[in-house]
C-alpha positions, 0 to 999 in steps of 0.5 A, a space after each residue: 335105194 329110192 331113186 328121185 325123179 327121172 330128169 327131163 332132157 332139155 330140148 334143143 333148136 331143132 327138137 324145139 321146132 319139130 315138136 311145134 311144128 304143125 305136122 307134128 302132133 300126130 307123129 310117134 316119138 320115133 318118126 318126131 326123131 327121125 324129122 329132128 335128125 333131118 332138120 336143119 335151121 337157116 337165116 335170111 335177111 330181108 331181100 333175100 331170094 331162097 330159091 329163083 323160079 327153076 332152082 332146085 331146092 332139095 329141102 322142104 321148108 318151113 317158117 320158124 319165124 318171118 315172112 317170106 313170099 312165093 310168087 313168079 314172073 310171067 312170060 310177058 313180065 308181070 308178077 304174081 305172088 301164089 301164096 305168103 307164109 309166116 311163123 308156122 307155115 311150110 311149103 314146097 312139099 308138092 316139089 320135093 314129091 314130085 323132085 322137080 325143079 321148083 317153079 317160084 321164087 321164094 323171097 324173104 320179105 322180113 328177116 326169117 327163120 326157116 327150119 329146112 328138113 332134108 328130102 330124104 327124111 320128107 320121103 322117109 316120113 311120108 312112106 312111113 308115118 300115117 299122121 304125117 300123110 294125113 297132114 301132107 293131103 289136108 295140106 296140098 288141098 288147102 294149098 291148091 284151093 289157095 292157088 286157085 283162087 290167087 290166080 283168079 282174084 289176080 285177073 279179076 279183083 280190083 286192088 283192095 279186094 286182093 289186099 283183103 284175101 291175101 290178108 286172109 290166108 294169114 288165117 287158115 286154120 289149115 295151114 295156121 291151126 294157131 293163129 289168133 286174131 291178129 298178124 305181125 305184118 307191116 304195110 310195106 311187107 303186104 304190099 309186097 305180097 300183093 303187089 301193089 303200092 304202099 299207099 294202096 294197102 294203106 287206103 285199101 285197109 282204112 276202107 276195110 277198117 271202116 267197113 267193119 272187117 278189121 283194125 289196124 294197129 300199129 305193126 299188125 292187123 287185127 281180123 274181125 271178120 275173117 270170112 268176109 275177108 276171104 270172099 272180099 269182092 266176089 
């Protein structure tokens, strides 16, 4: 008896976003179930914190969609934000490595999505899967690169210099192989990630706009000059 054509499974939540997430593409099947099998999603309103600087956080997590910052309180009470992350982003994987107690806070500056995937199959994926490691290396030297240069151009920088690069890593073809053009983030929420006031993305990004390096549109921005933006001011 002829049999027709074999029927796809639908995916659901979770198969969803192991299949896009940006380690992936390396993955066999296999391992792309195991990850599946160790995820599990989480939603946190604006405000929120994740984790307090200290906590432990035995899940390495990523953003499905959102923002969240990841920032810390120095010992003389000053702020410093190390990195942003949105739709696509993960992070944390240097904690879960090493178990240790995380050393930032995470907060949730929009309405976010996270997909949390469970140590055990972080190590399981990262003992056994080629691609994943592969992943795990460009990623840890992307990142300390990031932290790096966050704390430098923190001491140095003048504020409409670090409005633009941390606009910049929005566009980390590293850490965002997807992005576009452009970012869904309002003043406010960049403001935040700074740390400075509304009023100084505001000014700082019409000054940037009328330099040449991008727009501003409602609820986004668009970069026109993604390399300027990321060496802005050194």
């Amino acid at each position: 008896m002829a049999r027709g054509p074999a029927r796809q499974r639908p995916m659901n939540a979770r198969e969803d976003i192991v299949r896009s997430a940006i380690w992936a593409g390396e993955l066999t099947e296999e391992e792309l179930e195991r990850a599946r099998r160790g995820l599990v999603e989480r939603h946190f309103a604006k405000g929120v914190y994740v984790c307090h600087r200290g906590d432990r956080l035995d899940w390495w997590t990523g953003v499905v969609s959102g923002l969240v910052k990841i920032s810390a309180i120095s010992r003389d009470g000053r702020a410093m934000t190390f990195a942003g992350a949105t739709d696509g982003g993960w992070f944390g994987e240097g904690s879960v490595l090493k178990d240790e107690p995380r050393k930032y806070d995470i907060v949730v500056i929009r309405d976010t999505r996270m997909a949390m995937m469970s140590r055990s199959t972080f190590l399981w994926l990262y003992e056994n899967s080629r691609g994943f490691s592969r992943y795990l290396v460009r990623a840890l030297n992307e990142r300390m690169g990031q932290f790096l240069a966050t704390i430098e151009h923190d001491r140095i920088l003048e504020p409409k210099a670090r409005v633009a690069r941390n606009l910049s890593w929005f566009f980390n073809r590293v850490l965002y192989p997807d992005a576009g053009s452009a970012v869904e983030i309002s003043q406010e929420e960049l403001g935040l990630l700074v740390g400075v006031s509304r009023q100084v993305v505001n000014r700082s990004l019409h000054e940037l706009q009328e330099e040449g390096l991008l727009r501003v549109e409602r609820g986004r921005i668009v970069a026109l000059d993604i390399p300027a933006l990321t060496v802005y001011g050194g």
